[in-house]
N, C-alpha and C positions, 0 to 999 in steps of 0.2 A: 688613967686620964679622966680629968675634972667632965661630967657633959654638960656639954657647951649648949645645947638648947633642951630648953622644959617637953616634958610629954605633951602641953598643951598644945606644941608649936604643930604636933601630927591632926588637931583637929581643925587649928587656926589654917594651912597647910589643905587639907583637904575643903575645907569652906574659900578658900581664895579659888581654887580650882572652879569647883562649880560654880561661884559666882561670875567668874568670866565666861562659862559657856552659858550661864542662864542672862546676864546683861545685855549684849546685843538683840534677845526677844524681848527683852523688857523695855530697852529702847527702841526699838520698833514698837513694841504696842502703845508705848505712852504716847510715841508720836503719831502714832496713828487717830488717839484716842484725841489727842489735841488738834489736829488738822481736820478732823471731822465733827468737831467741837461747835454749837453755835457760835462761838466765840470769833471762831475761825469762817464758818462757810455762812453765818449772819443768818441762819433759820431762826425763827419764831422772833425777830431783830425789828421792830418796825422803825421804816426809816424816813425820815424828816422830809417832805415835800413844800414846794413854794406855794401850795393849797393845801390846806389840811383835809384831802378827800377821801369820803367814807363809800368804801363797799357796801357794807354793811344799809346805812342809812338810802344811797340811791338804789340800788339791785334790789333789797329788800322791802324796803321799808315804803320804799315810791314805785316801786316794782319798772325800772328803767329796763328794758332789756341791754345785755353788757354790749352790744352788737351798734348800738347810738354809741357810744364813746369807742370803743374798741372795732372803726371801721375795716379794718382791713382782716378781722381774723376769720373772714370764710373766703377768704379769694388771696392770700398772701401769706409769706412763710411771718412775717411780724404781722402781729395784733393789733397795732399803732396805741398811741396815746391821744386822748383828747386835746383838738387846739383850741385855743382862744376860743374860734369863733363859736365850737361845739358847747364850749360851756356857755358861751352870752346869748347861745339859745335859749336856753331858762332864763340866767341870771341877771338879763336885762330888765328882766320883768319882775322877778321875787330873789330878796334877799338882796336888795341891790345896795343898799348902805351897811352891808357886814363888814368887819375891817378885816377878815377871815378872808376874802375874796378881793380886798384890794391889791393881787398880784394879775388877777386875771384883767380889773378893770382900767389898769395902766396896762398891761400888755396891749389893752385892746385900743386902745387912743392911741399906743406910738407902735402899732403893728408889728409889736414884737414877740414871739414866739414864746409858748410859756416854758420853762428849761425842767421837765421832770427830773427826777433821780430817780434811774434805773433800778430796779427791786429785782429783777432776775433775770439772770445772764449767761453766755454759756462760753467755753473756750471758743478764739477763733477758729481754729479747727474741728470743731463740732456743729454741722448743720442740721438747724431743725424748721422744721415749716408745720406752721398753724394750722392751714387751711386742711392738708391731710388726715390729720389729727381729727378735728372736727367733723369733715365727713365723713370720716369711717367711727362716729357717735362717742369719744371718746371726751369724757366733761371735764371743761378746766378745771375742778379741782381735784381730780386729780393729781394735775400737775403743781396747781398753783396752793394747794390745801383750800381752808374753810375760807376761801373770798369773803361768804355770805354773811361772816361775822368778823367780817376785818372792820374796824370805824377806823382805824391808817391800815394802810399797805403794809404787810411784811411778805420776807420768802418765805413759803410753806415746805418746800422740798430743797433738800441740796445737790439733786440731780447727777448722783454720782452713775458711772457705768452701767455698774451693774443694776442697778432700777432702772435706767432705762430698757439695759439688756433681759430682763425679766419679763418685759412685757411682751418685747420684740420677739421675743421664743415662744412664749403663750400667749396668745394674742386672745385665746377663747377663755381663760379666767379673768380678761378685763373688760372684752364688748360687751356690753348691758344692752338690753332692750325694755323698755317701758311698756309693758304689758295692757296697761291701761291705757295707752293712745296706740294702738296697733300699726294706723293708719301714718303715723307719722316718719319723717325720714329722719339716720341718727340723727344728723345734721339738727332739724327741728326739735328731737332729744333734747340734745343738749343745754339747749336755752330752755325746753320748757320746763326741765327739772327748777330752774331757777324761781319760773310763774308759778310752780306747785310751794317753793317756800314763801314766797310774797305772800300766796293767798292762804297759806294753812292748808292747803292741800296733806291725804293720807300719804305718809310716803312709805316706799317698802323697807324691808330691815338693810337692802346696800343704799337705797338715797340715802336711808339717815346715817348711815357712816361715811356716807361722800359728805353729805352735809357739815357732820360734826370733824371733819379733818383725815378722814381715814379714806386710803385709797379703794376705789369700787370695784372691787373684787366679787366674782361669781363664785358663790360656795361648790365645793367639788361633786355635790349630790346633783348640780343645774350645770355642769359644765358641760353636755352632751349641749346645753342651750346656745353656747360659747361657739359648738365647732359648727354651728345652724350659723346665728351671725356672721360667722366670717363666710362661709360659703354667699351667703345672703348679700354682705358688703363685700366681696371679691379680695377681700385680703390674701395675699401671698404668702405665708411664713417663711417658705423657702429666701426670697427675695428681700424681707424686713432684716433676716442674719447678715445679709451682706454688708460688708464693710463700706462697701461707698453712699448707702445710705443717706448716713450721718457721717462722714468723713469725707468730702469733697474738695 
């Protein structure tokens, strides 16, 4: 009898095989790779506001502390955004004919609220509060990346689980303490890192990777300094793994 399939059909044959048990990881990883994509979770994305406001220029450059706009982030689980009136604290007096700010100066005639776009957000099923954060000395950027050189707003982080989970378990490779103001509380940290880049301040080798976009992490040779902090700030670790934390 004639054969009816070529010798190649054993190789073609053996490659269909493995390609069906290797395709579902490769379609998982692509979509993995795609959902966690800027594309997808809008990191490094800056996003269009009805003012064109610079981190970078007021936190820095005018050395604003973030605590004048961002009233509620040492007593409330949100930050708040600046209103009308917060800004026509300055801008009724300088810059008052920019057409960059003509959203602020009609809001502020017909009392109407200025409408931000949201830059970072979390599922509804995930709770997070500011205020905690902050007093146990932990620096927005952290969370939010390099503020200090945003001139617009973008998300710095995409906030997934497991970085949040990472910190929540070692809580003493991310409390910093500022060696140079001893006297001060995190709390007070936290912003004064900011006064130290306004003025040129020396910063040590974790500010300037907080600075430059990189989360401020304790190197493993100062982590003995990590498990002082939390005793110091009363952190729990036991208590931060729990699920209802962040899932209320």
């Amino acid at each position: 009898m004639a054969q009816i399939f070529k010798p190649a059909m054993n190789t073609i044959c053996t490659l269909s095989l493995l390609g069906g048990a290797v395709a579902p990881f490769g379609i998982l990883f692509v979509g993995s790779r795609i959902t966690r994509s800027p594309h997808n979770t809008k990191v490094d994305n800056p996003l269009d506001q009805p003012i064109p406001f610079s981190h970078k220029h007021h936190a820095i450059e005018l050395a604003i502390d973030c605590r004048f706009c961002h009233t509620g982030v040492e007593k409330n689980a949100t930050a708040g955004v600046p209103t009308t009136e917060v800004c026509m604290t300055c801008h009724s007096q300088v810059w008052t004919n920019s057409p960059n700010l003509e959203a602020i100066r009609q809001g502020w005639e017909t009392n109407t609220p200025i409408q931000w776009n949201k830059v970072n957000t979390v599922p509804d099923f995930v709770y997070f509060d500011h205020s905690i954060h902050i007093a146990k000395g932990v620096n927005c950027n952290n969370c939010h990346g390099p503020v200090n050189k945003m001139p617009i707003t973008w998300k710095g982080r995409d906030f997934r689980m497991m970085w949040c989970v990472e910190c929540h378990e070692n809580p003493q490779k991310f409390l910093y303490k500022d060696d140079s103001h001893p006297g001060q509380s995190p709390r007070a940290q936290v912003f004064n890192f900011y006064k130290k880049l306004a003025t040129g301040a020396k910063l040590t080798p974790e500010e300037h990777e907080l600075a430059m976009g990189e989360v401020q992490k304790i190197p493993d040779d100062k982590v003995h300094e990590g498990y002082q902090n939390m005793k110091d700030r009363k952190v729990n670790v036991n208590q931060l793994k729990d699920c209802w934390v962040c899932h209320r």
